[in-house]
N, C-alpha and C positions, 0 to 999 in steps of 0.2 A: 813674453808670451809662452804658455807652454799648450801642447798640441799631442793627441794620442789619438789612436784608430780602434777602432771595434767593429768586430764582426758580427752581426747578429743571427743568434742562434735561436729566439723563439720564433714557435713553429707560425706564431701571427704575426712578428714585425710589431713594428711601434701604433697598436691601436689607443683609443682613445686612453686608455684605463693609463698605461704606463707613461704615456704624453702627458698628458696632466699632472702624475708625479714628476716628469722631469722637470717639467715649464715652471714646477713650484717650488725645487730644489734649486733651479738656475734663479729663482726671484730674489733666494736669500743672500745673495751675493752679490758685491757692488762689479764685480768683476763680468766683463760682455762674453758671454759664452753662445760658441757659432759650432752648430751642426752643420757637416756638408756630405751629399750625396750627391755624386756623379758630376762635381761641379756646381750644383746648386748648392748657396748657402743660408741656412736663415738663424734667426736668434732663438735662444732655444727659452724665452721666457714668451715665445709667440704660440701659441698654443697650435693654433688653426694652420700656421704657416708650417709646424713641424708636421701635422698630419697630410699635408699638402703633398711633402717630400716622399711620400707613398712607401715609407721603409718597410721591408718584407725579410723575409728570413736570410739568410747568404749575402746581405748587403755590405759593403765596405763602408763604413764610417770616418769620416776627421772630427775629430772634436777638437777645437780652438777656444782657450781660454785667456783673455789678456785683463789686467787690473789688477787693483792694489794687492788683491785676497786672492791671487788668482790660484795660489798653492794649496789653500784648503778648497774652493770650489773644486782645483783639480781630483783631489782626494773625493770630493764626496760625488761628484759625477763619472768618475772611473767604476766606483764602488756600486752606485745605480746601474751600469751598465752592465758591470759583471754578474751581479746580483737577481737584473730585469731582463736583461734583451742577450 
C-alpha cells in the first residue's frame, strides 16, 4: 500500500469540476484508491461520495492507494493534487 497527505490549497476545495477529474483519473486504475478526511473514508472513483466529504481549503488529506498498479496511480494522483487542489 502506499499512502500520502495533501493539504488543500484551492481557495474552493474539491468542487464538482475537480471531483470528477479525480474520480476519472482513480477509474484508470485497477488499483482501490481511498480518500480520507477527518476519519471519513470513501473511494475516490465514487463521485458523489467524494463531494459528500465537503473538502474545503486548509483540509488534511490521506490518500491510500493499494493494488497491482498502485505505483503509477500513486504518481498520477499526487500529480492531480498538486497540480488541482
Amino acid at each position: 500500500m502506499k499512502e500520502f497527505t495533501h493539504i488543500v490549497k484551492d481557495e474552493i476545495g474539491l468542487h464538482a469540476r475537480p471531483a470528477g477529474a479525480l474520480s476519472k483519473i482513480a477509474k484508470e486504475f485497477k488499483s482501490e484508491i481511498i480518500v480520507e478526511k477527518s476519519g471519513n473514508q470513501v473511494n475516490a472513483t465514487k463521485l458523489m461520495m467524494l463531494m459528500g466529504l465537503g473538502i474545503k481549503q486548509n483540509d488534511l488529506l490521506t490518500i491510500k492507494i493499494s493494488g497491482e498498479d498502485e505505483q503509477e496511480a500513486l504518481t498520477a494522483i499526487q500529480n492531480f493534487f498538486i497540480n488541482n487542489l
